[in-house]
C-alpha positions, 0 to 999 in steps of 0.5 A: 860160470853156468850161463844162467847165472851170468843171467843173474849177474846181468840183472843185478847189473840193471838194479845195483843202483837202485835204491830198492834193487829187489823192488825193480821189475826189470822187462825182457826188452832189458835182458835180450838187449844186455845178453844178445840171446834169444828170448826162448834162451833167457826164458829158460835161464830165468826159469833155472834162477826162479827154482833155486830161488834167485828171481821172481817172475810176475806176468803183469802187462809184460812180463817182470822179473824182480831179483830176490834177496837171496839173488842179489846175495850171490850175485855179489858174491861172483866166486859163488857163481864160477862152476868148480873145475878142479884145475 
């Protein structure tokens, strides 16, 4: 799995349960608290997600990142999220 796609699953971790997952704005405190990296990391990690159209960043009082539907499509799917090795 691309590390940036384990990011992805650990947001759909965060807004599985919530009656409107693509609604939940999850903070960065939540990411750098599951995923024990580096802001710097995760900022380019949701970069990654944002331009193959998996989340949504919004700049509000902090900064909010929403899963998209078709982020929470592939995180359902985790074969879809295993890089292809061949062996």
């Amino acid at each position: 799995m691309q590390e940036h796609h384990q990011l992805l699953q650990t947001i759909y971790e965060i807004v599985k349960s919530d009656p409107q997952p693509e609604h939940y704005g999850c903070r960065p405190r939540e990411l750098i608290l599951r995923q024990l990296k580096e802001w710097s990391v995760i900022h380019q990690h949701l970069s990654l997600l944002q331009d193959e159209g998996f989340v949504i960043m919004e700049q509000q009082d902090t900064l909010v990142i929403r899963i998209t539907t078709a982020g929470l499509k592939k995180a359902k799917q985790p074969d879809s999220l295993v890089k292809k090795t061949g062996l």
